[in-house]
C-alpha positions as a LaTeX table, in Angstrom:
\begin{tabular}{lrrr}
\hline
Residue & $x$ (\AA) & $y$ (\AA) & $z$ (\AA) \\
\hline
Unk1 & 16.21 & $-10.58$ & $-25.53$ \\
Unk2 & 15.79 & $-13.84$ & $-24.28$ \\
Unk3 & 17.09 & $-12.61$ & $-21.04$ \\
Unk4 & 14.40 & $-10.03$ & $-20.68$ \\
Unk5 & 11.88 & $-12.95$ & $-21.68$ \\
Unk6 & 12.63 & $-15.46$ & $-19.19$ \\
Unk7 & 12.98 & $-12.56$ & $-16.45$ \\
Unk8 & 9.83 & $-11.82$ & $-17.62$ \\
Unk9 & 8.18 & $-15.28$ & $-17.04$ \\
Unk10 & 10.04 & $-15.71$ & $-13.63$ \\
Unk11 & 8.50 & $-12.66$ & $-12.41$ \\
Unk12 & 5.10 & $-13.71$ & $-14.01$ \\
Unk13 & 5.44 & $-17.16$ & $-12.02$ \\
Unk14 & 5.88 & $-14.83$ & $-8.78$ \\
Unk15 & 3.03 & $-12.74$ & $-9.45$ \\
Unk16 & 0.69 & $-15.42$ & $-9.89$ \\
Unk17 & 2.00 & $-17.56$ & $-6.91$ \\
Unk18 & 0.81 & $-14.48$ & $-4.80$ \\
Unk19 & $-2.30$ & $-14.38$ & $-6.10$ \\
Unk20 & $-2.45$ & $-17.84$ & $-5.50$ \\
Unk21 & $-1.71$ & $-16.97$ & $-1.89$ \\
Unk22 & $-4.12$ & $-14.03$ & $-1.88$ \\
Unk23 & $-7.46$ & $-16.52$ & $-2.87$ \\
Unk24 & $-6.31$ & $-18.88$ & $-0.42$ \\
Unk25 & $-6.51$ & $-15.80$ & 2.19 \\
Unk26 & $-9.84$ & $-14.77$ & 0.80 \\
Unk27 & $-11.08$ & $-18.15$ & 0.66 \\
Unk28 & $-10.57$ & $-18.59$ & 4.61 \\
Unk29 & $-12.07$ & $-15.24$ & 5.39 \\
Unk30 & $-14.81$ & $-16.32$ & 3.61 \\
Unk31 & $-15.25$ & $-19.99$ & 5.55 \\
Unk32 & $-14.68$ & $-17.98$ & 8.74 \\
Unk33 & $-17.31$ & $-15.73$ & 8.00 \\
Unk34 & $-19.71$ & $-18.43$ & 7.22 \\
Unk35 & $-18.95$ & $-20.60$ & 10.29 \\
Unk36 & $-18.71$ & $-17.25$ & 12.74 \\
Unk37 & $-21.18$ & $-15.31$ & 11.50 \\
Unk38 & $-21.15$ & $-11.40$ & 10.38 \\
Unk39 & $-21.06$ & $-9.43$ & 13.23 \\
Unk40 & $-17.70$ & $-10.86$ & 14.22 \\
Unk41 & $-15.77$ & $-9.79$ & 11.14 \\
Unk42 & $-17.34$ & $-6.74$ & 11.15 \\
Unk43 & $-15.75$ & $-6.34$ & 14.87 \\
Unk44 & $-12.45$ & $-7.54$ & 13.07 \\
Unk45 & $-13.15$ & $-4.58$ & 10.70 \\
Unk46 & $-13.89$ & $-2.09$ & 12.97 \\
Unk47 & $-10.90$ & $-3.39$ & 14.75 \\
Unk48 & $-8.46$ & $-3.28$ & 11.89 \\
Unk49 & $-10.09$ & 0.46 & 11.00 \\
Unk50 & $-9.04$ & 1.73 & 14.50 \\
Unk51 & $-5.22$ & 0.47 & 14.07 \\
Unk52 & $-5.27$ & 2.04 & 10.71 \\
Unk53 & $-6.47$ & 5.28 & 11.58 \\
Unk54 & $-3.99$ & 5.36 & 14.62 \\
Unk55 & $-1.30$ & 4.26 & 12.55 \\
Unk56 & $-2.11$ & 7.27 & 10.21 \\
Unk57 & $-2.70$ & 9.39 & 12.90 \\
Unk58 & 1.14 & 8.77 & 14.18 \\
Unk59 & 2.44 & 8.73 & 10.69 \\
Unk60 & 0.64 & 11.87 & 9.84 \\
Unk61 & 1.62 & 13.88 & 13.13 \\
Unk62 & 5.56 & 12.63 & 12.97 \\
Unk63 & 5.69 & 14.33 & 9.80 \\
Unk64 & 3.89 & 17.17 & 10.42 \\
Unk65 & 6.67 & 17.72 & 13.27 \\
Unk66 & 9.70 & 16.87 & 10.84 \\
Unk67 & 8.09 & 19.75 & 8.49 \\
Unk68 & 8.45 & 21.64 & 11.39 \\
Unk69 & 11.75 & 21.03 & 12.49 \\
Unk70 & 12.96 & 21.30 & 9.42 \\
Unk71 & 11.00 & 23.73 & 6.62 \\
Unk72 & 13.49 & 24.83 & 4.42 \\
Unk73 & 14.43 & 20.53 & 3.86 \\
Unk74 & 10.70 & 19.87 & 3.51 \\
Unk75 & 9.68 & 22.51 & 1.07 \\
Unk76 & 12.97 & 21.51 & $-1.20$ \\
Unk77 & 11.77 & 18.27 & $-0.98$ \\
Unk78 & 8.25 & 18.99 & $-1.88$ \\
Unk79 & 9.37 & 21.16 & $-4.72$ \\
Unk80 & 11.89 & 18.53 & $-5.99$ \\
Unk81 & 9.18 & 15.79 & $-6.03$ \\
Unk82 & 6.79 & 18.44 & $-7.54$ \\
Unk83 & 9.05 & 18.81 & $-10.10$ \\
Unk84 & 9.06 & 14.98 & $-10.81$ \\
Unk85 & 5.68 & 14.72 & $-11.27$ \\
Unk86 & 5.40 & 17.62 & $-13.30$ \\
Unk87 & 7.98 & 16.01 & $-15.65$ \\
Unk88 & 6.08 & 12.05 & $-15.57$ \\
Unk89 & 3.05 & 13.54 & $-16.42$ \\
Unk90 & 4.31 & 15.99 & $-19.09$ \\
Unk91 & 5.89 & 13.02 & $-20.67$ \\
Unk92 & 2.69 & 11.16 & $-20.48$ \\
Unk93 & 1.06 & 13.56 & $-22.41$ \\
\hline
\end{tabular}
């Protein structure tokens, strides 16, 4: 029990030393967005968006061509995680 507890705080301790991390991120956005101005993060965003959706895009059609390759693998695999989720959300209930 104690075990559990102090694996508990230890993982607690992580946690919040990420958020720590994470305000210290947000807190420099913001001062960069003060001293540069808005139109310049939202070129960061719209920057950021563009990677993303081309990331997606790749992501998206390299599966789409594994399904292909392989459809009996995928729809076992489909049905097997269906399956899962059927079962975590029966249990939830």
């Amino acid at each position: 029990m104690a075990e559990q507890i102090d694996a508990d705080i230890s993982a607690l301790r992580k946690d919040l030393g990420q958020m720590r991390a994470d305000f210290v991120k947000l807190s420099d956005t913001l001062q960069h967005l003060g001293r540069h101005g808005v139109s310049e993060a939202l070129d960061k965003v719209a920057g950021s968006a563009g990677r993303t959706r081309d990331t997606i895009q790749k992501g998206g059609q390299s599966l789409i061509d594994e399904i292909e390759e392989r459809p009996v693998a995928a729809a076992v695999v489909a049905f097997i995680a269906g399956m899962v989720l059927a079962a975590l959300f029966a249990r939830r209930s």
